[in-house]
Backbone bond lengths (Angstrom), bond angles and torsions (degrees), N, CA, C in turn:
res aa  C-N    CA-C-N  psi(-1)  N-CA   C-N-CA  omega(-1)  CA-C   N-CA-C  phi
1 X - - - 1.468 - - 1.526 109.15 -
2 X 1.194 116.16 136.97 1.240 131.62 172.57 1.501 128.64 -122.83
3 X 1.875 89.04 134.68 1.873 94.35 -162.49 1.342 103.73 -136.53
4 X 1.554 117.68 -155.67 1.554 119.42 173.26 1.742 90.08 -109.40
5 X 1.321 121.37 -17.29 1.352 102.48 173.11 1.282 147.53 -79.40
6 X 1.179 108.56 100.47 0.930 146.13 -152.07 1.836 114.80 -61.95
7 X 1.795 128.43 120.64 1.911 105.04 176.78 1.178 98.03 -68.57
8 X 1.675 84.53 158.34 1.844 100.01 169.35 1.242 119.49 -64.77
9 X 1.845 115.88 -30.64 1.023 134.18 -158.02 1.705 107.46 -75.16
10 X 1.556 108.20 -76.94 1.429 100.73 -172.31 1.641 93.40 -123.97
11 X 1.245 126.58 51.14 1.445 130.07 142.55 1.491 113.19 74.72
12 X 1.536 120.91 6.72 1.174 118.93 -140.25 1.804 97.64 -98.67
13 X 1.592 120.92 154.15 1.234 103.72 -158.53 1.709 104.86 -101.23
14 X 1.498 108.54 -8.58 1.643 99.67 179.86 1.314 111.53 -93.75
15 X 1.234 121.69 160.64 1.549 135.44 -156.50 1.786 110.72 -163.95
16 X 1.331 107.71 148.64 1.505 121.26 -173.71 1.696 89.61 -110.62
17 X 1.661 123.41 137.12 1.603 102.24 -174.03 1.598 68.54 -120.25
18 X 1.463 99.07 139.31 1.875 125.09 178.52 1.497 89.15 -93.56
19 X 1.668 81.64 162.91 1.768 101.39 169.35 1.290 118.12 -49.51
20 X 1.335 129.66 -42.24 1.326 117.26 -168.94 1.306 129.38 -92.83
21 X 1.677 103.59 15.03 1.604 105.62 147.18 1.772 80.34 108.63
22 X 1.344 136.68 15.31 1.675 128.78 -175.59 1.486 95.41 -134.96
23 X 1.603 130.63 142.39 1.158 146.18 -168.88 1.435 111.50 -103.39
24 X 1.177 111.64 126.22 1.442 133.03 163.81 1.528 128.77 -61.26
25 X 1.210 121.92 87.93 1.350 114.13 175.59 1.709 133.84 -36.61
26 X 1.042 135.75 106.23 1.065 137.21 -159.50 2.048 120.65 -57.32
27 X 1.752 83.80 -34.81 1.578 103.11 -151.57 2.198 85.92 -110.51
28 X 0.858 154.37 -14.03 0.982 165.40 165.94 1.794 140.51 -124.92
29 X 1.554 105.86 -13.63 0.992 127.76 -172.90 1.645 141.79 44.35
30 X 1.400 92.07 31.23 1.610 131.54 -175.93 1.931 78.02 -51.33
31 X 1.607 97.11 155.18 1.737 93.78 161.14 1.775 86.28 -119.80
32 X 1.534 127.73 157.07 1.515 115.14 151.56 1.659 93.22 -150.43
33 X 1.241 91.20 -173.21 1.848 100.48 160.53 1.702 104.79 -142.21
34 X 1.422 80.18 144.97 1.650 100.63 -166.32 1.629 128.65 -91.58
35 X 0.739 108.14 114.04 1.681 110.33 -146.87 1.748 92.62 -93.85
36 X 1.621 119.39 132.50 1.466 124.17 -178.25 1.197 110.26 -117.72
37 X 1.085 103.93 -170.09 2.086 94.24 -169.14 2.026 95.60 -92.14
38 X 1.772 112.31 -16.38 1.393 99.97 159.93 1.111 137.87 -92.74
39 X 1.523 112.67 3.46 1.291 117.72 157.23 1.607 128.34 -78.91
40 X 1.543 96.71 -33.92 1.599 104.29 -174.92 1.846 110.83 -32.81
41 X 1.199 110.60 -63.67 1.459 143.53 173.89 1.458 103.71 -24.28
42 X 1.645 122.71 111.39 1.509 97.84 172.58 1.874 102.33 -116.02
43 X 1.078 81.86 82.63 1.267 112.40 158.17 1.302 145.97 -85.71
44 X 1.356 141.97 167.06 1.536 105.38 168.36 1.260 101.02 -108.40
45 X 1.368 116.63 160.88 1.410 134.98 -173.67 1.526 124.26 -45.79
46 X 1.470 109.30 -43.57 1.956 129.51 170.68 1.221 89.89 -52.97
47 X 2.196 138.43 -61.14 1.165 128.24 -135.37 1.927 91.04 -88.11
48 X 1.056 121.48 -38.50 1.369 122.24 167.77 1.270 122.00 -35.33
49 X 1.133 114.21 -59.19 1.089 128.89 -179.58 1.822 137.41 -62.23
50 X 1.543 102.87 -40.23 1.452 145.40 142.06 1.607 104.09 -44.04
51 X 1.550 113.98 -61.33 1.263 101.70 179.31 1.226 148.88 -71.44
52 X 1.864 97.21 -11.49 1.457 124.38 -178.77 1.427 106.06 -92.10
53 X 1.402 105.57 -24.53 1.749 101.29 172.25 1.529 111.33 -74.98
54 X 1.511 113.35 -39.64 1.476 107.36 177.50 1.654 110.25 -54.37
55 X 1.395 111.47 -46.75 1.562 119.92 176.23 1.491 112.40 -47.24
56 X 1.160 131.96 -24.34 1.265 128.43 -149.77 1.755 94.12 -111.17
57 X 1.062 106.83 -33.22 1.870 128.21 -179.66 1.437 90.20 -68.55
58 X 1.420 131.99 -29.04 1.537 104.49 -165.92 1.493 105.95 113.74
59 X 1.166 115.28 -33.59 1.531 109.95 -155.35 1.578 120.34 -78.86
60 X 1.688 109.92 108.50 1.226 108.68 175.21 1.426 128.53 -40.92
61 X 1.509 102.37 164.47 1.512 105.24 167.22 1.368 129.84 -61.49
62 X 0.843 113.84 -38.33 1.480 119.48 171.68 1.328 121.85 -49.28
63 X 1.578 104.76 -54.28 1.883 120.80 -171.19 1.863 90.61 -47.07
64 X 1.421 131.37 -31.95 1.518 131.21 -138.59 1.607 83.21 -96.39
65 X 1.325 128.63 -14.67 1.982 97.70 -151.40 0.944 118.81 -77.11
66 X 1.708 112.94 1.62 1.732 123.87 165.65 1.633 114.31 -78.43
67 X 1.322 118.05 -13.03 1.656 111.25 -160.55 1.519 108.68 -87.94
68 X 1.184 89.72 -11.23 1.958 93.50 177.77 1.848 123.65 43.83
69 X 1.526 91.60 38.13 1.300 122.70 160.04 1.723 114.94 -57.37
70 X 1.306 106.72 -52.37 1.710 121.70 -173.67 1.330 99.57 -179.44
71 X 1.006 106.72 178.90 1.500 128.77 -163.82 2.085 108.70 -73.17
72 X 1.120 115.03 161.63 1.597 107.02 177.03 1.184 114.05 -56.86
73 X 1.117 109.06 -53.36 1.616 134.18 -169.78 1.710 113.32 -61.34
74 X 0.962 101.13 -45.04 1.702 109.20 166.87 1.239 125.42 -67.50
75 X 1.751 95.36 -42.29 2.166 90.08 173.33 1.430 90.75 -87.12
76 X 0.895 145.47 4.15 1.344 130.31 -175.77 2.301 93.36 -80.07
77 X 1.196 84.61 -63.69 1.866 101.90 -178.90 1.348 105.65 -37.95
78 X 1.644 102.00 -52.27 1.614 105.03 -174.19 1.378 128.19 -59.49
79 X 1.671 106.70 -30.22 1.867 124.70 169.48 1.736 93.26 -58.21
80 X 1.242 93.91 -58.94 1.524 87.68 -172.07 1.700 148.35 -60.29
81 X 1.676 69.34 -18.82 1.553 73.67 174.82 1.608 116.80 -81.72
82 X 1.633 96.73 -33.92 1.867 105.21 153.15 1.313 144.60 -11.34
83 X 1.629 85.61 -56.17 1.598 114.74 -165.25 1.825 81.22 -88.49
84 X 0.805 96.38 -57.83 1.853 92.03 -165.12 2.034 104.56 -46.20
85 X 0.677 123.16 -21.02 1.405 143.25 -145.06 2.202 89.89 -98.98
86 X 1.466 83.12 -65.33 1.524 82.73 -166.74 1.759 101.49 -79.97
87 X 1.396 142.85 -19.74 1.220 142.52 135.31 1.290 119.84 -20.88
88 X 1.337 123.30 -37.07 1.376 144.97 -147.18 1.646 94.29 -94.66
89 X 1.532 109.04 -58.04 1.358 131.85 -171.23 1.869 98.33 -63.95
90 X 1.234 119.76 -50.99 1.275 116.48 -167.65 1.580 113.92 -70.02
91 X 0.599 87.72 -37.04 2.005 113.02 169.54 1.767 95.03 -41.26
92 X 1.297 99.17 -73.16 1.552 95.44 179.67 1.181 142.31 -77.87
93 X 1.299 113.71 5.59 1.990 125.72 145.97 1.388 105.65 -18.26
94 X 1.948 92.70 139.58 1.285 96.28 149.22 1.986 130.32 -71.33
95 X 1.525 102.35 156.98 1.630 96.04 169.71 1.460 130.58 -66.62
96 X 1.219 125.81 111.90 1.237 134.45 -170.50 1.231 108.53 -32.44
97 X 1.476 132.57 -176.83 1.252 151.43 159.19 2.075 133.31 179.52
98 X 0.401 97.71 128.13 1.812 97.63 -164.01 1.376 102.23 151.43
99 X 1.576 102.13 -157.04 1.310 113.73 150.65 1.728 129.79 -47.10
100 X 1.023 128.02 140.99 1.643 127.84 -162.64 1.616 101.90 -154.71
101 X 1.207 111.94 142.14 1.489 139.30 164.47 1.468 136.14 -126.68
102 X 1.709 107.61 111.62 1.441 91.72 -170.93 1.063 110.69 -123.28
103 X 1.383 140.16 -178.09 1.182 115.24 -157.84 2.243 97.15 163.87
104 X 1.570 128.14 145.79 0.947 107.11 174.65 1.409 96.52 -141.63
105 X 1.641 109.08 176.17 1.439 112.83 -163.68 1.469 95.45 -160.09
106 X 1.704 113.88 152.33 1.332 106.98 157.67 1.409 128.21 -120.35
107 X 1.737 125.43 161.49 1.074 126.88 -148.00 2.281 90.20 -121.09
108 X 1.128 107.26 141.37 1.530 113.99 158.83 1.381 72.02 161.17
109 X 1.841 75.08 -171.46 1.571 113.66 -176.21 1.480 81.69 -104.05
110 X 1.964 83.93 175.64 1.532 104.54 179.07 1.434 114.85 -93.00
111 X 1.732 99.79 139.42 1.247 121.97 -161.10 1.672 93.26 -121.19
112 X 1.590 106.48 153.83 1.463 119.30 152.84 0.844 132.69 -81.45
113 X 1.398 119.52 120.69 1.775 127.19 175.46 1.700 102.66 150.71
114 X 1.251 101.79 -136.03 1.636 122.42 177.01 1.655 113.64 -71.58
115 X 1.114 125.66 125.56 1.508 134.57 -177.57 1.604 94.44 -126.11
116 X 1.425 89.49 159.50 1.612 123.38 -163.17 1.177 99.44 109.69
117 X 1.451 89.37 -126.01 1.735 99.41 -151.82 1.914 103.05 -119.21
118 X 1.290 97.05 45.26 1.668 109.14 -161.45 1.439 89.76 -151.38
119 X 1.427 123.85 -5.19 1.212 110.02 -154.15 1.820 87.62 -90.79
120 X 1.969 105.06 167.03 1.268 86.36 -176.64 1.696 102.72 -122.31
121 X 1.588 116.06 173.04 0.882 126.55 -169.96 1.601 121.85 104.15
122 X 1.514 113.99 -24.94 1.836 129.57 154.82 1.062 115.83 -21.43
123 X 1.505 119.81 164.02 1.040 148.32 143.37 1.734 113.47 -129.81
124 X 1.617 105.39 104.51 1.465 101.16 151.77 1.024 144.72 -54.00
125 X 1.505 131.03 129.07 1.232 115.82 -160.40 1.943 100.92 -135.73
126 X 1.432 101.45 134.17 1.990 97.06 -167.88 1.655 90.04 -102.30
127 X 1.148 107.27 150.35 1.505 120.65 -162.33 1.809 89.01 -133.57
128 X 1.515 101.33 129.50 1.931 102.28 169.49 1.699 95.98 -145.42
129 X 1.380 114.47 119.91 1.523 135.15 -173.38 1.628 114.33 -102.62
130 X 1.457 116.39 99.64 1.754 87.33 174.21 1.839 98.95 -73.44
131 X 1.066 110.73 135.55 1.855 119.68 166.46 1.240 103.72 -41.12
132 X 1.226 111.88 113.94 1.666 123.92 162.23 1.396 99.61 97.12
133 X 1.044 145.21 5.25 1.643 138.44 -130.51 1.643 88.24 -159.79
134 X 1.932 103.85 -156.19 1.313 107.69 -173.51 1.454 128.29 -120.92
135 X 1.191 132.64 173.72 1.449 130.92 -155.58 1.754 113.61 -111.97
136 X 1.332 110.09 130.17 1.490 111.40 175.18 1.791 93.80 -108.53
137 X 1.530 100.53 123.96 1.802 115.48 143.99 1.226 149.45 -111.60
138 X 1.422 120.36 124.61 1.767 115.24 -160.41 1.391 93.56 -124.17
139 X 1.731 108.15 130.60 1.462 83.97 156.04 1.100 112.43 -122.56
140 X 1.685 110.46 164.24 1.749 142.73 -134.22 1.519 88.34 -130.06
141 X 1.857 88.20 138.32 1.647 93.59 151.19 1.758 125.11 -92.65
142 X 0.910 80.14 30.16 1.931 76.86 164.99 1.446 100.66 158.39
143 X 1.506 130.86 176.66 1.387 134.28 -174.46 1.880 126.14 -97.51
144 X 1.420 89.96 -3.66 1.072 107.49 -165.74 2.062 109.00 -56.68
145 X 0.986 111.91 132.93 1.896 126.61 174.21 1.427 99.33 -26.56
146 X 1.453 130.75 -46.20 1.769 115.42 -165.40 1.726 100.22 -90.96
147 X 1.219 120.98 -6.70 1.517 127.35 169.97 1.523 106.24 -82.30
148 X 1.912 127.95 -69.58 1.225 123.76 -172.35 1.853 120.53 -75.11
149 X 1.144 91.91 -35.68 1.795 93.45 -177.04 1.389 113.12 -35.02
150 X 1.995 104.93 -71.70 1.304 108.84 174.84 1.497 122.72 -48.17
151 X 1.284 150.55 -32.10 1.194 145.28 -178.22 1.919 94.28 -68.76
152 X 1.253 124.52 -49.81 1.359 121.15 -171.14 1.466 107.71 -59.92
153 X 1.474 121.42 -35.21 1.255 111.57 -165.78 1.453 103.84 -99.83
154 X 1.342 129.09 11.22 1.651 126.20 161.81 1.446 75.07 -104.10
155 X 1.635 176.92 113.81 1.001 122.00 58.60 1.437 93.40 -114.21
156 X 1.282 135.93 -5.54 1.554 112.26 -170.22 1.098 82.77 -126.89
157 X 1.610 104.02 172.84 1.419 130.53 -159.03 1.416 107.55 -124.22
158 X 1.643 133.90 118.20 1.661 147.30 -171.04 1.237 92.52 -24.41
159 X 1.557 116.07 128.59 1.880 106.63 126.01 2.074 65.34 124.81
160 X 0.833 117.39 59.85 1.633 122.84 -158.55 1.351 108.73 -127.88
161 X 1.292 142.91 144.02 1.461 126.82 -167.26 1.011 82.70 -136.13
162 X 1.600 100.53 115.41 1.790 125.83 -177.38 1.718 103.98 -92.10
163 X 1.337 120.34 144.34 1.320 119.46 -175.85 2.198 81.37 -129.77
164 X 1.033 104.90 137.03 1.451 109.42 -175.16 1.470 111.31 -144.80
165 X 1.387 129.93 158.04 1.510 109.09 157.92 2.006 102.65 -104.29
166 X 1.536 102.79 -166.13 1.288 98.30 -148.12 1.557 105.47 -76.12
167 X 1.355 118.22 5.07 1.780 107.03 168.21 1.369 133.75 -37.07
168 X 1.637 133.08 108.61 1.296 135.43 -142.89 1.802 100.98 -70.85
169 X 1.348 104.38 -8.81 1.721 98.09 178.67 1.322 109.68 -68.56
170 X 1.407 122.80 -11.84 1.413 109.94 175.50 0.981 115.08 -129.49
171 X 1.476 118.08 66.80 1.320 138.64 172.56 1.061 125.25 -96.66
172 X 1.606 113.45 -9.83 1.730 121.95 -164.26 2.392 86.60 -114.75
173 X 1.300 116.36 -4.79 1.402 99.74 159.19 1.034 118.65 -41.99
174 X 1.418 135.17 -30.06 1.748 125.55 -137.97 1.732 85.00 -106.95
175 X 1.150 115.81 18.07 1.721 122.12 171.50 1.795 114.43 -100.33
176 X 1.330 102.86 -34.54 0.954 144.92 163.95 1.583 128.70 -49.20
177 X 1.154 109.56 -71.01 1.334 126.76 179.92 1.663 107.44 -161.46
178 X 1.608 107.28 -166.34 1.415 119.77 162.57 1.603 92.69 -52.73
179 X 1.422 113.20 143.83 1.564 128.58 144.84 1.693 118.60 -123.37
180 X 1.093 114.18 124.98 1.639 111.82 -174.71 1.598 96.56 -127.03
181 X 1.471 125.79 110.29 1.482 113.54 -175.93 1.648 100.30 -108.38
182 X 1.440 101.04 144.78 1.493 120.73 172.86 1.381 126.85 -61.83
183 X 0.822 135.61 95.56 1.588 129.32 -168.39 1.682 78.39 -87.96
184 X 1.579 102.38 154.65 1.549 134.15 168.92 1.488 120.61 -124.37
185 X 1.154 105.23 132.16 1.664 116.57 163.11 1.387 123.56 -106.17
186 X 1.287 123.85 92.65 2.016 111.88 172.45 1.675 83.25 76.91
187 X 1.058 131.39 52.97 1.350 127.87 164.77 1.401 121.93 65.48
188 X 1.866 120.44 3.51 1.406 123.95 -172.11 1.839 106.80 -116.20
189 X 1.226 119.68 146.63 1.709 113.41 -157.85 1.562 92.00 -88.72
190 X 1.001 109.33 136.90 1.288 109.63 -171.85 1.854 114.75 -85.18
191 X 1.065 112.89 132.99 2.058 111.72 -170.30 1.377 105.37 92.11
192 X 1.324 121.92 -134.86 1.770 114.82 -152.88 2.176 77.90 -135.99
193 X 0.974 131.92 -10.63 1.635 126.09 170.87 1.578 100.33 -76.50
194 X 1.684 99.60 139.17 1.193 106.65 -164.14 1.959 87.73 -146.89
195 X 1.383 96.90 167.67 1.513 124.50 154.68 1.402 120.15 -125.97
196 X 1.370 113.34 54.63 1.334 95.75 -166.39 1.618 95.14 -96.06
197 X 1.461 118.91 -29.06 1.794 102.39 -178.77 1.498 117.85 -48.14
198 X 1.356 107.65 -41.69 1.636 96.30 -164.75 1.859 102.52 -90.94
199 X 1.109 119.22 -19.89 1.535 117.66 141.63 1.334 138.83 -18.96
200 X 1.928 97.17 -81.25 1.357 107.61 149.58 1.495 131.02 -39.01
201 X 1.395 143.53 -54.68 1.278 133.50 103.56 1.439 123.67 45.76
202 X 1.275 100.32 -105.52 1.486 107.81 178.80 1.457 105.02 -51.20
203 X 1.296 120.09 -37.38 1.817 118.99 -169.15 2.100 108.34 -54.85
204 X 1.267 77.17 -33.93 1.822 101.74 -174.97 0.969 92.40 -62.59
205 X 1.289 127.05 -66.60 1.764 130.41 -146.76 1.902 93.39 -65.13
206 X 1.189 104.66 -60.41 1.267 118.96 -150.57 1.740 92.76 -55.70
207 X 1.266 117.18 -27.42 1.556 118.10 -169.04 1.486 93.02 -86.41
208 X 1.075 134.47 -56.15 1.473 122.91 -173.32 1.781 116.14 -54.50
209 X 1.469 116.59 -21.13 1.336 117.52 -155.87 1.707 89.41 -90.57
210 X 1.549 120.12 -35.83 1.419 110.73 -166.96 1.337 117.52 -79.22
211 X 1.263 131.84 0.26 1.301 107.69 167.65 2.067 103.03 -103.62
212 X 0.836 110.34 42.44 1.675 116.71 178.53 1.956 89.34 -120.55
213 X 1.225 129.90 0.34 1.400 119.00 169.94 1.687 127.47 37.99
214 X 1.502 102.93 43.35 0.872 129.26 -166.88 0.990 129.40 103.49
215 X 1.590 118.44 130.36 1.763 104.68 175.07 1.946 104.60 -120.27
216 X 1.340 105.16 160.90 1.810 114.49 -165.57 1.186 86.09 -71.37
217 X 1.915 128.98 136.20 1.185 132.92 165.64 1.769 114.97 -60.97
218 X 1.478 109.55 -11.05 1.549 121.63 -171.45 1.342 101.07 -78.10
219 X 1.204 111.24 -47.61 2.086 119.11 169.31 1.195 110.98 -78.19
220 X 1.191 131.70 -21.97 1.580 114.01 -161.14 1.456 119.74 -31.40
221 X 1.864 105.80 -62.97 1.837 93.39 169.46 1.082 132.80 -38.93
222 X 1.482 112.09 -32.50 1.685 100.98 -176.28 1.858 120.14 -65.57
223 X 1.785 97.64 -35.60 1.658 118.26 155.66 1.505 90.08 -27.86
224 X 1.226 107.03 -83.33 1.583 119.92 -145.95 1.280 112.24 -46.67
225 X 1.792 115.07 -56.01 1.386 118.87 168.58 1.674 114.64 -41.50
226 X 1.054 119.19 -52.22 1.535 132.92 -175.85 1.402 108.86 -38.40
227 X 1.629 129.40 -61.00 0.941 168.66 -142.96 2.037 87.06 -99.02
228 X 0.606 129.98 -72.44 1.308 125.85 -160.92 1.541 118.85 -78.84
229 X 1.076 116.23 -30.97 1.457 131.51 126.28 1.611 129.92 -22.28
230 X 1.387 102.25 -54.21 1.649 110.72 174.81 1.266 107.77 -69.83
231 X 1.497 125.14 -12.77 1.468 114.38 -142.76 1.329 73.71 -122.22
232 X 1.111 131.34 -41.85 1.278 125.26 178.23 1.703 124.72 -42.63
233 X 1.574 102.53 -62.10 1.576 130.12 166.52 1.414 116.22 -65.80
234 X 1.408 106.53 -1.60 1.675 113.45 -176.36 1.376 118.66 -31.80
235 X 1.588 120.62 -22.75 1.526 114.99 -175.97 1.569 96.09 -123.80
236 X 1.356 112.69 60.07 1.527 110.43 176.78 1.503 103.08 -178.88
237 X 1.669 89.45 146.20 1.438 110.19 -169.67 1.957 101.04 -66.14
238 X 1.305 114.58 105.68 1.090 108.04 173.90 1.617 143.08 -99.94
239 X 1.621 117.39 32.85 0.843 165.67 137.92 1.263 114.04 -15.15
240 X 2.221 119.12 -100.27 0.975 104.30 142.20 1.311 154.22 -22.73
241 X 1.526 97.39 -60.99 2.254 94.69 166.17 1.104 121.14 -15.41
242 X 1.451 99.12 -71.15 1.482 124.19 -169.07 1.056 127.63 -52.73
243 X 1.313 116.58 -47.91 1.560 138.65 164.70 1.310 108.35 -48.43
244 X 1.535 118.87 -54.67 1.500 140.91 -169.97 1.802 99.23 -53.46
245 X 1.543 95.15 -59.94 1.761 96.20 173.62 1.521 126.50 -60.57
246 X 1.032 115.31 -41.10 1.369 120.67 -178.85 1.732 115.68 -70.25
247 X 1.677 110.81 -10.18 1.158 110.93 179.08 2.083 102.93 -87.02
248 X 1.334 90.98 -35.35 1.703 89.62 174.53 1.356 125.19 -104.81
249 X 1.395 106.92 24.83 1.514 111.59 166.53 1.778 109.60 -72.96
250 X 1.602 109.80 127.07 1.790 85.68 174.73 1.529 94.71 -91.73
251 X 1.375 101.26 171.66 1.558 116.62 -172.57 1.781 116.00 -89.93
252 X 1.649 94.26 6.76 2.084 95.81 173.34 2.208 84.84 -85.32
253 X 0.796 118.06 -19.61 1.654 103.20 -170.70 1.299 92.67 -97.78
254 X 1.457 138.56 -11.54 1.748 111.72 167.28 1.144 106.69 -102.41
255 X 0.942 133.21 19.22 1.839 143.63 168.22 1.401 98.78 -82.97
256 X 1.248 125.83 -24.50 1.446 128.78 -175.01 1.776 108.25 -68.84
257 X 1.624 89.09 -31.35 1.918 92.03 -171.77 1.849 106.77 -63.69
């Protein structure tokens, strides 16, 4: 039988699973049991399950502290460990290639003082779209070429047709691949070249994040992973997935949260 679970011993991925619910190493014959980020939880199985549907509905932590499912603090851990999970998953995409859109934006609430992109209290966030396809998000401390380049060139692959607007950090694409940059008027792209996928995008993100009434700047990526993920699976019941991942997450990578 073959899994992602993995022995402790010599790493090896095939396994014999015995009656008593612990797996047999194939290549060394270690016995262990493999602990996932849905097992960690001692929970019962109905409230798990209940809780992953609320997760999947959208529904913050907060809306739940009447359902007396578990404690705040626990569904709170349990979202999180979610988010950490599907963060985890996006991370390991392949590198894009085709058509591409990049493009960045920032995420908070409103603060007093200086607005734009000076304003404080932000989070930058770098946005890369294959057209028609799916979205990678990182966020950056600032916009500057030795911050965005490298994220573009681990996720897409040479010979790449960059759609950009006129920010001078991505001026060295056209080394790269095609570069075609958007000039704007009054906020509209001027000719028939557009950014509107990874736009659209941000419209998504920004709608999923406001009814969570804030999110901890310490998690935000995991937000982000969450979110990009959905948009990803946008035409699929993502339910299963989720479930599917959380059964082969091992629990040395949610020890990390």
């Amino acid at each position: 039988m073959r899994g992602r679970k993995q022995c402790p011993i010599c790493r090896h991925h095939w396994f014999w699973q015995l009656g008593d619910g612990r797996f047999k190493c194939r290549h060394c014959g270690h016995r262990y049991t493999f602990h996932s980020a849905w097992n960690i939880y001692r929970l019962p199985q109905r409230v798990k399950i209940k809780l992953l549907d609320y997760f999947v509905l959208g529904v913050p932590v907060y809306r739940l502290r009447f359902k007396r499912l578990a404690s705040y603090r626990t569904i709170e851990k349990f979202f999180r460990t979610i988010r950490y999970c599907l963060a985890y998953h996006e991370r390991c995409q392949e590198p894009f290639k085709g058509v591409v859109e990049c493009d960045e934006t920032m995420f908070g609430g409103r603060k007093v003082g200086k607005r734009g992109w000076g304003a404080r209290g932000k989070i930058i966030v770098l946005g890369i779209l294959q057209r028609n396809g799916k979205v990678r998000v990182f966020p950056v401390k600032g916009r500057s070429a030795n911050r965005l380049i490298p994220l573009i060139t681990r996720t897409t692959k040479p010979g790449s047709l960059y759609y950009t607007d006129e920010w001078h950090a991505y001026a060295s694409l056209s080394v790269r691949g095609g570069h075609i940059v958007i000039k704007k008027e009054k906020g509209h792209p001027k000719g028939r070249n557009h950014l509107n996928g990874i736009e659209g995008f941000w419209s998504y993100a920004k709608h999923w994040l406001y009814h969570y009434r804030g999110v901890p700047k310490k998690f935000f990526h995991f937000y982000l992973g969450e979110i990009s993920f959905r948009f990803n699976h946008r035409d699929k019941d993502i339910f299963p997935l989720i479930y599917q991942l959380l059964q082969i997450m091992p629990l040395e990578k949610i020890n990390k949260i």
